[in-house]
PAZAPA-4460 file (N, C-alpha, C; in steps of 0.05 Angstrom, whole numbers, plus 32768, in hexadecimal, padded with zeros to 4 digits):
% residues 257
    n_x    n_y    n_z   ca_x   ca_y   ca_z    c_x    c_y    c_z   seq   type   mol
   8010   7FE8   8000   8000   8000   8000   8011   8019   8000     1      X     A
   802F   8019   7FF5   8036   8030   7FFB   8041   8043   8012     2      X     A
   803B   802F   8027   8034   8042   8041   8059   8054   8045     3      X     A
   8058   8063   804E   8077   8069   8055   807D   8065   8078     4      X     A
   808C   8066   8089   809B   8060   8099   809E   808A   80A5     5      X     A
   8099   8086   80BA   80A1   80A9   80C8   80C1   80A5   80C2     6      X     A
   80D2   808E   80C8   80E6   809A   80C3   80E9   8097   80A4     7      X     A
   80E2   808F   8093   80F4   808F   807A   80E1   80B7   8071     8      X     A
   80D4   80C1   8080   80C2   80D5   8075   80D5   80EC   8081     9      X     A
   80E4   80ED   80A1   80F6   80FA   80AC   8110   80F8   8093    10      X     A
   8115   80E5   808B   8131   80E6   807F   812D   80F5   8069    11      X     A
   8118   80FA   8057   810B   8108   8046   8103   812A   8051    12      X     A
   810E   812C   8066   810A   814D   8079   80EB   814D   8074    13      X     A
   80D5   813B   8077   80C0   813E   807A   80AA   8130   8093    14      X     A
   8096   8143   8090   808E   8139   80B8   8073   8130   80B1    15      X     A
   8068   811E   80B7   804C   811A   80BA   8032   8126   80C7    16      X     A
   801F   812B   80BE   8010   813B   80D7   8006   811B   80E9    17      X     A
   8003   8107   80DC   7FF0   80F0   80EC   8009   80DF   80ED    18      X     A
   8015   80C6   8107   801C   80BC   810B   8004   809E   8113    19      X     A
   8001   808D   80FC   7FEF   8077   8100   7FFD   8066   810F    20      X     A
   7FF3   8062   812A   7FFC   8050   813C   7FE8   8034   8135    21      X     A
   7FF5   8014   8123   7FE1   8009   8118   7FD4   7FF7   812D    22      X     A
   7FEB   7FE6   8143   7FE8   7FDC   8158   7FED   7FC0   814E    23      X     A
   7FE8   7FAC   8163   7FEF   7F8C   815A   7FDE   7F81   814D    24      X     A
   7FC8   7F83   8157   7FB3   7F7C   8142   7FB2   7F81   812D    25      X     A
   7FAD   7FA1   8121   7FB2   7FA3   8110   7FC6   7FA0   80EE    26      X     A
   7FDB   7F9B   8106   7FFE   7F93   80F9   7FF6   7F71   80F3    27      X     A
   7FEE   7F61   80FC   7FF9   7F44   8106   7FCA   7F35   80FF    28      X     A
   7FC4   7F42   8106   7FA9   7F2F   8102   7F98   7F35   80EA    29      X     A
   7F95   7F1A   80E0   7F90   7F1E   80C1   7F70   7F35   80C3    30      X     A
   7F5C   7F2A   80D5   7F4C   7F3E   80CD   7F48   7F5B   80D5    31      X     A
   7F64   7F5F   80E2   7F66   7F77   80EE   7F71   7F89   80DD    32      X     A
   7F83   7F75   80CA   7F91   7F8C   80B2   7F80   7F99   809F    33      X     A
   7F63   7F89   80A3   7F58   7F94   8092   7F44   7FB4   8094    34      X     A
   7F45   7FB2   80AA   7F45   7FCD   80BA   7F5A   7FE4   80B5    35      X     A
   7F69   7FD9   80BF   7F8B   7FEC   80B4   7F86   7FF2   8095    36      X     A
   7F85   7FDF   8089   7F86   7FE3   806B   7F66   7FFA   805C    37      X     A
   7F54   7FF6   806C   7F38   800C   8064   7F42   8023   8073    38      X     A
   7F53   8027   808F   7F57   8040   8097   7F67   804B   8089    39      X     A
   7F80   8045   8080   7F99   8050   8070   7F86   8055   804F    40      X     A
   7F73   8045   8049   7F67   804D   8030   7F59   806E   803A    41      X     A
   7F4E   806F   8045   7F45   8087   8053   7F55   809C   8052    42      X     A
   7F62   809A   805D   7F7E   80B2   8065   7F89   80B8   804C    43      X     A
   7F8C   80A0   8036   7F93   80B1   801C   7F81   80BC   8004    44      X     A
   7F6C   80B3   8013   7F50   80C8   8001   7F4E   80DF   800F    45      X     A
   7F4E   80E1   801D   7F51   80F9   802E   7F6B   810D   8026    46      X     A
   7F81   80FB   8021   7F9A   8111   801C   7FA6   8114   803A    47      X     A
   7FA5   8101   804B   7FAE   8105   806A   7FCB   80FD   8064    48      X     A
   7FDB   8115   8071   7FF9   810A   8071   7FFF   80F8   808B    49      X     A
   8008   80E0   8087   800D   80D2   80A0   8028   80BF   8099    50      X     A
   802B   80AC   80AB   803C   809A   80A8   803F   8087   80BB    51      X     A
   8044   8073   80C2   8050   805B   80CB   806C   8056   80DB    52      X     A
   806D   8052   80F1   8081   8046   80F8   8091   802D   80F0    53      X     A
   807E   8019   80E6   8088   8003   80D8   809D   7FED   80EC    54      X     A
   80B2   7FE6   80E9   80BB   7FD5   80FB   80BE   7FDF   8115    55      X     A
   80BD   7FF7   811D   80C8   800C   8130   80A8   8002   8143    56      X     A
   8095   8004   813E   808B   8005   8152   807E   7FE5   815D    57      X     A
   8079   7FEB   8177   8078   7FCD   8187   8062   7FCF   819A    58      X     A
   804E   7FB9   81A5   803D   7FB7   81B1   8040   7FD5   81C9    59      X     A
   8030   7FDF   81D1   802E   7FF9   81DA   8030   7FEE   8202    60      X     A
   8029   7FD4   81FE   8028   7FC5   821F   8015   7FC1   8228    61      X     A
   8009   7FCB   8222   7FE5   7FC8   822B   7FD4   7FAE   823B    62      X     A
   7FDB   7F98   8228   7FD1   7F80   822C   7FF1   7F7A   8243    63      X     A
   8001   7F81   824A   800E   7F78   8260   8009   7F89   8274    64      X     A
   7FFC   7F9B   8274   8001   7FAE   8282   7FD9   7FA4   8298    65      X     A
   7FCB   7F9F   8287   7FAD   7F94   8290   7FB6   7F7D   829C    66      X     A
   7FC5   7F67   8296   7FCD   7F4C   8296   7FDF   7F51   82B5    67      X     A
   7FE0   7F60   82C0   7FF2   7F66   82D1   8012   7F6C   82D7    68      X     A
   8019   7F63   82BB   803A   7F6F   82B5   8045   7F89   82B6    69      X     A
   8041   7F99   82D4   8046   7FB2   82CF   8068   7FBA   82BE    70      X     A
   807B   7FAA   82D2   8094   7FA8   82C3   809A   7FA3   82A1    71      X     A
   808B   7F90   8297   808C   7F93   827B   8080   7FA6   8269    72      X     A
   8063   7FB1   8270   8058   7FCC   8262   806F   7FE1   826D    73      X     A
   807E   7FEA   8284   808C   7FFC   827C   80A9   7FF7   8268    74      X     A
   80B1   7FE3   826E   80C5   7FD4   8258   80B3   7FE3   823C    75      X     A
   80A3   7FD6   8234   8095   7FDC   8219   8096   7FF5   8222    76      X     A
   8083   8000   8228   8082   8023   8227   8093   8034   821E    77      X     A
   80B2   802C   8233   80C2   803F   8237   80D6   8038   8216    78      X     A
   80C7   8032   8215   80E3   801B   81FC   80D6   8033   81DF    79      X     A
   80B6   8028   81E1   80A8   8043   81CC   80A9   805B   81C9    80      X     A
   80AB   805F   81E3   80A7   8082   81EE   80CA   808A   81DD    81      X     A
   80DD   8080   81E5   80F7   807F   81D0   80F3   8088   81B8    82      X     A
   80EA   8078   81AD   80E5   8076   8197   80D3   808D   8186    83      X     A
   80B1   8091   8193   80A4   80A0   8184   80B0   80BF   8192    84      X     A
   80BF   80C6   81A0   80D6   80E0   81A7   80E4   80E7   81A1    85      X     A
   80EA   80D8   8186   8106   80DA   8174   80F9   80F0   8152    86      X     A
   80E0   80EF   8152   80CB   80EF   8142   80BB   8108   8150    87      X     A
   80B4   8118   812D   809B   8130   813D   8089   8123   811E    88      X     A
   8074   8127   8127   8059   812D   811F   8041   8132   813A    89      X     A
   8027   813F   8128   8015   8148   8136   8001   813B   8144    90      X     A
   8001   8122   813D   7FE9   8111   814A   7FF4   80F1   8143    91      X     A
   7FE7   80E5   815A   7FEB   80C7   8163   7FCE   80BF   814E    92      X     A
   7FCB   80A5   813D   7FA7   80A3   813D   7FAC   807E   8135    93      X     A
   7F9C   8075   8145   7F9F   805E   8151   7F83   8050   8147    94      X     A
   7F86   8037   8136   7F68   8029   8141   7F5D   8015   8149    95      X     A
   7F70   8019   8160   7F6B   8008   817F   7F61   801B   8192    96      X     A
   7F54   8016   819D   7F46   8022   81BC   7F5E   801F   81D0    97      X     A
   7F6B   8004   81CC   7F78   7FFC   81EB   7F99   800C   81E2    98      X     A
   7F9D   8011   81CB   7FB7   8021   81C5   7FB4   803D   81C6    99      X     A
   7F9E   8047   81BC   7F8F   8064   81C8   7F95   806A   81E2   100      X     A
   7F80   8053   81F4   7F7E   805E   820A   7FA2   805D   8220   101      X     A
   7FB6   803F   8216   7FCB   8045   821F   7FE1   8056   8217   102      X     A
   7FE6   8060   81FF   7FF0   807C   81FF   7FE6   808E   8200   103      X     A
   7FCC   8096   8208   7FC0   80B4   8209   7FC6   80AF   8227   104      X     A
   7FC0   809B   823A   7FBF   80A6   8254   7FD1   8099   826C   105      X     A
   7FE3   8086   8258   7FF9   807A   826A   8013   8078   825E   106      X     A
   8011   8080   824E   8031   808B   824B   803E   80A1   824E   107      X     A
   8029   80BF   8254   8031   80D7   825A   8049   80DE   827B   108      X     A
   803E   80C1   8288   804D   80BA   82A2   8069   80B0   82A2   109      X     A
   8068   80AF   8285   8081   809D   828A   8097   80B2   8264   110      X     A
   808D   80C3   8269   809E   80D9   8255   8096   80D6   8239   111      X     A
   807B   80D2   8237   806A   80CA   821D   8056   80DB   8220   112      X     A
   8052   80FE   8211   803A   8102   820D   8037   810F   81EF   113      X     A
   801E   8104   81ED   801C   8107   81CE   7FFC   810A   81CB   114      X     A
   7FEC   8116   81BA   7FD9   811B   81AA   7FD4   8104   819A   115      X     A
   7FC3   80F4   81AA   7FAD   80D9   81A1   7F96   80D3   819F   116      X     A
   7F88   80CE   818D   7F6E   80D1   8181   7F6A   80B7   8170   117      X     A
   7F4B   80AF   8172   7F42   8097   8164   7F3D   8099   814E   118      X     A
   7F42   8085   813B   7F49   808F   8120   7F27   809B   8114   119      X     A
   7F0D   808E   8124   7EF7   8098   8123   7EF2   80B5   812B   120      X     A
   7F03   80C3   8141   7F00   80D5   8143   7F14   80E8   8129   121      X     A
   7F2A   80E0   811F   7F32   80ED   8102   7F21   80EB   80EB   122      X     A
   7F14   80D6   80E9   7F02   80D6   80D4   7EE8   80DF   80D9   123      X     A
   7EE0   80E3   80F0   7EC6   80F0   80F8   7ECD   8112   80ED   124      X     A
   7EE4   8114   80EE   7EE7   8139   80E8   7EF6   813E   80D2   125      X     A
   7EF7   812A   80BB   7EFF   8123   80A5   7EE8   8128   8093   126      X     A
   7ED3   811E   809D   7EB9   8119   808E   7EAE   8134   809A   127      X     A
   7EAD   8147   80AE   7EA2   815D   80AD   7EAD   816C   809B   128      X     A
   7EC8   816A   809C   7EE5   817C   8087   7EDA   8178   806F   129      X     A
   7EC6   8166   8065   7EC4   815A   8049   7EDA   8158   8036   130      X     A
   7EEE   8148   8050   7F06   813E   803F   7F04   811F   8038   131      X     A
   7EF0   8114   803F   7EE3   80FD   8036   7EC9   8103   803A   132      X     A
   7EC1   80F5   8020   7EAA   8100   8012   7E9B   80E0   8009   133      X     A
   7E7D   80E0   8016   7E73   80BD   8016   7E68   80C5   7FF4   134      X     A
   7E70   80A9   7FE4   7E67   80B7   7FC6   7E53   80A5   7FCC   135      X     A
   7E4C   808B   7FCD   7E38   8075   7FCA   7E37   806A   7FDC   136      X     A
   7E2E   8064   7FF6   7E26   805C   800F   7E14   8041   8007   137      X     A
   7E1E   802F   8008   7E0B   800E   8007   7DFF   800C   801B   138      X     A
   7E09   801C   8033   7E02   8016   8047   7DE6   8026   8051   139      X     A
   7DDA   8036   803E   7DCA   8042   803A   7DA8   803A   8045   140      X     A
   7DA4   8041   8059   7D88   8038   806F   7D90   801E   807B   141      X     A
   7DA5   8013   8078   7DAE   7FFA   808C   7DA9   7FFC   80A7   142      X     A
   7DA1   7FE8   80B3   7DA7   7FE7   80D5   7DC3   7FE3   80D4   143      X     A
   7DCA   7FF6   80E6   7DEA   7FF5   80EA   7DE6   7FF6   8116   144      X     A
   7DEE   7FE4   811F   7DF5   7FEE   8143   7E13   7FF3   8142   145      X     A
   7E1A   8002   8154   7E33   800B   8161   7E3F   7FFF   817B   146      X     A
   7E55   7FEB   8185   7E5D   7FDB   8199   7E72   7FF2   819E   147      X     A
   7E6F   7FFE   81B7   7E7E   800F   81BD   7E9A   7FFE   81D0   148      X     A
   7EB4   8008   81C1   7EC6   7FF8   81D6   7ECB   8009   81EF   149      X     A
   7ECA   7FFA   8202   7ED3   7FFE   8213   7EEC   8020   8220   150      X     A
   7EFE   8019   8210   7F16   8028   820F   7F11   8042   81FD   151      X     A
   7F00   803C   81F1   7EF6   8056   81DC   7EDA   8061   81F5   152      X     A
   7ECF   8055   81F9   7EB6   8060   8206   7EB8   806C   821C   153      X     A
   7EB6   805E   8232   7EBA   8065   8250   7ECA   806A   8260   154      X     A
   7EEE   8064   8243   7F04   8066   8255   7F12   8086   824B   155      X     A
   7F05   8084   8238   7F0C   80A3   8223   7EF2   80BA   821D   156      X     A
   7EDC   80AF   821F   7EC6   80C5   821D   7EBC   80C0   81FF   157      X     A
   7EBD   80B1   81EE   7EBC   80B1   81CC   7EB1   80A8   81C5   158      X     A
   7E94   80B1   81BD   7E80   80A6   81C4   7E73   80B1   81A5   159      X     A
   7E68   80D0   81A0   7E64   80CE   817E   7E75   80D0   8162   160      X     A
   7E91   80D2   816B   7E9D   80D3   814F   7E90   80B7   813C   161      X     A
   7E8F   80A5   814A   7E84   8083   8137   7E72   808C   8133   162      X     A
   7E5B   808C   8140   7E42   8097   813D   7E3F   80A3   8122   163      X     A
   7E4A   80BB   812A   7E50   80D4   8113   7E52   80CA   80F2   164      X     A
   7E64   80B3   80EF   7E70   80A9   80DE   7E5B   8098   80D1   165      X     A
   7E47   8087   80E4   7E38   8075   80DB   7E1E   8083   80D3   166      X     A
   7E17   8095   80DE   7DFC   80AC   80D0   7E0B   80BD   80B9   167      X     A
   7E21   80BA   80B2   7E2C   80CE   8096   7E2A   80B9   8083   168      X     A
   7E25   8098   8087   7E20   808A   8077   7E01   8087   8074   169      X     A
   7DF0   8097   8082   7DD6   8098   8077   7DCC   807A   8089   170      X     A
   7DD7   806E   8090   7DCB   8050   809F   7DBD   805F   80B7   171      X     A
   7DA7   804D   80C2   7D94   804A   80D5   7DA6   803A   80F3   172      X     A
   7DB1   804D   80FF   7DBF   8049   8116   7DA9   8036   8127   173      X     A
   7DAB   8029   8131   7DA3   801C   814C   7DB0   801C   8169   174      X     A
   7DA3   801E   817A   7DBC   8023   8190   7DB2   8002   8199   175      X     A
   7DC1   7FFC   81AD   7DC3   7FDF   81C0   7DBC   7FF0   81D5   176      X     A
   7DAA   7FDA   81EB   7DA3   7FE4   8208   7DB9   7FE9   821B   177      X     A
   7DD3   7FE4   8215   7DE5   7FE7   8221   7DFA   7FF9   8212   178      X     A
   7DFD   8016   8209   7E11   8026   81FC   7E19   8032   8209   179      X     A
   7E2B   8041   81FE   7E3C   805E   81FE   7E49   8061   8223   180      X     A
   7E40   8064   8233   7E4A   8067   824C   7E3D   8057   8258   181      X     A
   7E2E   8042   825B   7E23   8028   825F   7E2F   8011   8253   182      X     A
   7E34   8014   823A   7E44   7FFE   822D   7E4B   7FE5   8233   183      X     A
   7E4A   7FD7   8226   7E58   7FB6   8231   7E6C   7FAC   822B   184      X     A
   7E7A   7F9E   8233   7E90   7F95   822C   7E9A   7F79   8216   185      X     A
   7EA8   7F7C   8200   7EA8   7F69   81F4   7EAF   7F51   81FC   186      X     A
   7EBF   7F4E   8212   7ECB   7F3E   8222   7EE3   7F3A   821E   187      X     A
   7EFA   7F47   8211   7F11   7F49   8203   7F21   7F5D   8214   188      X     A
   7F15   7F6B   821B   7F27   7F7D   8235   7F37   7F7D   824A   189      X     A
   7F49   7F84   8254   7F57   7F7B   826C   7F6C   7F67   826A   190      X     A
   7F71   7F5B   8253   7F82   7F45   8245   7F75   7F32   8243   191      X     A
   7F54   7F36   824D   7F46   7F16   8244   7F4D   7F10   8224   192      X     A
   7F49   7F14   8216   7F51   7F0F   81FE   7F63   7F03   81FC   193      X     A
   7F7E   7EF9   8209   7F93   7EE8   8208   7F8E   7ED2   8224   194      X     A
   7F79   7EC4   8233   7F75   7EB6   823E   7F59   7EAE   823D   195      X     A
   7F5F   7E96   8249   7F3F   7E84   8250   7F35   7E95   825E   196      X     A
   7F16   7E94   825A   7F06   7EA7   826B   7EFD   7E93   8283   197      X     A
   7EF4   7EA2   829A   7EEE   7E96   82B5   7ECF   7E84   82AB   198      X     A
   7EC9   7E73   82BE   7EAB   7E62   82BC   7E97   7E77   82C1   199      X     A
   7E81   7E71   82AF   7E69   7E89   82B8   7E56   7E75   82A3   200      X     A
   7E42   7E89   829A   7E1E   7E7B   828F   7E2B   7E80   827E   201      X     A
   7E38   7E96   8272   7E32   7EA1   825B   7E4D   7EB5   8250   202      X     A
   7E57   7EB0   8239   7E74   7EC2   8233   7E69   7EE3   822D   203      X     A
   7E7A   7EEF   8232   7E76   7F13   8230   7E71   7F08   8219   204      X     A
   7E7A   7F0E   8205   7E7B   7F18   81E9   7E67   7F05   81D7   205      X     A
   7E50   7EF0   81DE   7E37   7EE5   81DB   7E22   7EFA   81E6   206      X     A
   7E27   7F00   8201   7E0B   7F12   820D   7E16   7F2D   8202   207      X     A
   7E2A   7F38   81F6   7E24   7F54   81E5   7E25   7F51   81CD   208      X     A
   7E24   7F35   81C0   7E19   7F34   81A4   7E00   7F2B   81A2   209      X     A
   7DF6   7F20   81B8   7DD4   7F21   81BF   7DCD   7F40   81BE   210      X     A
   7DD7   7F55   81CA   7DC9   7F6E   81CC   7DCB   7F72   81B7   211      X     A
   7DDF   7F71   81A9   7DDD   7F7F   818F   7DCD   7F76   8177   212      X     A
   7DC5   7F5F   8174   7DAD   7F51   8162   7D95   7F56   816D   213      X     A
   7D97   7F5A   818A   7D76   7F69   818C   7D72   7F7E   8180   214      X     A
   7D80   7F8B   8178   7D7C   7FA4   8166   7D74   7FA4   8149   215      X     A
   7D7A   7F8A   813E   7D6E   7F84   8124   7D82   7F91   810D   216      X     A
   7D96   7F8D   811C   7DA8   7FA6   8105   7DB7   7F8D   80F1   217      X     A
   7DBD   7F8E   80DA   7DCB   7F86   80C4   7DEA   7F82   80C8   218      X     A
   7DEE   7F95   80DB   7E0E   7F9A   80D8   7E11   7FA3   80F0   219      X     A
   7E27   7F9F   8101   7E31   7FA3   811A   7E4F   7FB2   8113   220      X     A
   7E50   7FCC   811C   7E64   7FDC   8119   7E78   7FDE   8133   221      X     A
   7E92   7FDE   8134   7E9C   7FD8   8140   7EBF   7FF3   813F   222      X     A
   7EC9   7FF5   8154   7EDF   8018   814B   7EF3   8003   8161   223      X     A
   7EFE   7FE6   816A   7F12   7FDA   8172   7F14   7FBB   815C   224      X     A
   7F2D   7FBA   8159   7F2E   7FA2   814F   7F29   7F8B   8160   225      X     A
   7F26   7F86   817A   7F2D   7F76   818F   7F08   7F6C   818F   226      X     A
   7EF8   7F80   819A   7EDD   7F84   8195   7ED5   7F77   8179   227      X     A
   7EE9   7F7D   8162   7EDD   7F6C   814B   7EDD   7F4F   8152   228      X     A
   7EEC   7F4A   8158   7EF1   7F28   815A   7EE5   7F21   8168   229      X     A
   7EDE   7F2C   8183   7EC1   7F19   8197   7EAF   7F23   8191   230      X     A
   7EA1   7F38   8185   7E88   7F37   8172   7E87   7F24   8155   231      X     A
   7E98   7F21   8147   7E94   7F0C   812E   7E8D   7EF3   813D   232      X     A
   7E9C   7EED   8153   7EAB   7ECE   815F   7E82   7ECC   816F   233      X     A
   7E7C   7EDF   8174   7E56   7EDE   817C   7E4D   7EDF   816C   234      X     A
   7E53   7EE9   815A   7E3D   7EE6   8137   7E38   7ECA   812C   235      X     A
   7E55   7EC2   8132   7E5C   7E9C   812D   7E55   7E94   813F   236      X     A
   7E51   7E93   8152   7E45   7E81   816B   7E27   7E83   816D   237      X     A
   7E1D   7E97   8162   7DF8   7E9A   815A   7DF1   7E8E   813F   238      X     A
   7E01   7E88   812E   7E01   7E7F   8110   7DF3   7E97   8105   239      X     A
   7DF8   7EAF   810B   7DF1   7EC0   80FA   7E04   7ED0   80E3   240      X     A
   7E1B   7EC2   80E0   7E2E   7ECF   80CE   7E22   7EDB   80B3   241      X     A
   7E11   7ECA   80A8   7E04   7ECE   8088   7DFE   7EDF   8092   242      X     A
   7DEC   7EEC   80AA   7DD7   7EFD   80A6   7DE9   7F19   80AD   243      X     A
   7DF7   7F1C   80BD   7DFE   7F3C   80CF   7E1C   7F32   80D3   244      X     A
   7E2E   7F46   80D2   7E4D   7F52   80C6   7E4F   7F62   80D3   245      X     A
   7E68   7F5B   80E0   7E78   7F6C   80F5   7E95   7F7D   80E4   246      X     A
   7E90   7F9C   80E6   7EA3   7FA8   80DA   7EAB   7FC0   80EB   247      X     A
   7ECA   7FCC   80DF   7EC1   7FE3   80EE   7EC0   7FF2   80E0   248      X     A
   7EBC   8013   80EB   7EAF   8024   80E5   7EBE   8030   80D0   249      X     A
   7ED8   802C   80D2   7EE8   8032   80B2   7EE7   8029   80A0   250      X     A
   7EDF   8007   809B   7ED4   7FFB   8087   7EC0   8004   8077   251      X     A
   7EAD   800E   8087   7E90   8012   8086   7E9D   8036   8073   252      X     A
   7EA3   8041   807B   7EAD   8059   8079   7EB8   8052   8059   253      X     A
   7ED4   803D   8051   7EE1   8033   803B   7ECE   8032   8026   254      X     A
   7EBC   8022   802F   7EA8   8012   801C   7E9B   802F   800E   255      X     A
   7E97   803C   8017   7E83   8056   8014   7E87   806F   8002   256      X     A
   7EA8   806D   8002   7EB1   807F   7FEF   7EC1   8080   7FDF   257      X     A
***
């Protein structure tokens, strides 16, 4: 895709305004690249100058840092914070929640502060800028619901840039009985996502893909890659795959223009 590297863009005496922080998922999980790959389509319809760290950058710590490894998230941290300090541009834009929320609010402690924003909230004021412009919206009177993550919602306040994004596609928003500062959890949080979950009736990410089919919606929109995977992984566990598609909101956004 072209992409360039901040440093091969520095050696060129040139600076980026957006520094795309892509994250592991996005780098390493096949359906996560495909996320990466509709946001970076975005940014160059738009004309957004940005760039990539590329081999330079490394898990942000997050998942060690929930997991209880305080000593290894600062290992990671301090190792990044190096790194993206060697480097100017104007904004961090991430589309992970849990990389959002750990460099916007835990790395400033440890000689990391920087201007970080969800890539929904860049593209929410991209599309006011009418620097992306929806030409043909398929998605046009669809039931679309919104699964708010966690780390974007209640831990950051970010609540209509998605929104925003999914009514500029003309779709018929639905909310779930449980949103925005109520919200539920996909069950992927906290490092559950890399272990067996404890005994209970019922797995998180079944009872909030129950809420979200009570809504009758077509398509389940989603602004974390982590959230994608235990919402599809409930779509398949209801046998409703044929029927309702879990994407996120930059896909939805891709498709559109």
């Amino acid at each position: 895709m072209n992409i360039l590297t901040i440093k091969e863009l520095q050696n060129k005496g040139l600076q980026p305004e957006i520094l795309f922080w892509v994250g592991c998922a996005g780098s390493f999980d096949d359906r996560a690249k495909k996320i990466t790959k509709s946001f970076v389509s975005l940014l160059n319809k738009a004309g957004v100058s940005f760039a990539v760290l590329g081999k330079e950058e490394s898990c942000t710590g997050d998942p060690a840092k929930r997991a209880g490894n305080e000593f290894l998230f600062q290992m990671q941290a301090v190792s990044n914070i190096e790194i993206l300090n060697q480097y100017n541009f104007k904004k961090i834009v991430t589309t992970c929640p849990h990389c959002l929320n750990t460099l916007k609010n835990e790395y400033p402690d440890l000689g990391g502060k920087y201007d970080v924003i969800h890539h929904t909230e860049l593209l929410s004021t991209l599309i006011s800028e009418q620097k992306i412009k929806i030409d043909n919206s398929e998605f046009n009177g669809k039931k679309i619901t919104f699964h708010d993550p966690c780390y974007l919602g209640r831990a950051n306040k970010v609540y209509e840039p998605p929104r925003k994004l999914i009514e500029s596609l003309n779709a018929d928003l639905k909310e779930m009985k449980s949103c925005k500062e109520k919200g539920l959890c996909c069950g992927a949080g906290g490092a559950q996502m890399f272990k067996e979950s404890e005994k209970g009736s019922k797995e998180i990410n079944i009872k909030r893909t129950e809420e979200a089919l009570e809504t009758k919606s077509e398509i389940i929109a989603a602004g974390c890659p982590f959230c994608n995977t235990m919402l599809t992984d409930g779509i398949k566990n209801k046998e409703m795959d044929d029927k309702v598609h879990v994407y996120d909101v930059a896909e939805l956004l891709d498709k559109s223009t």
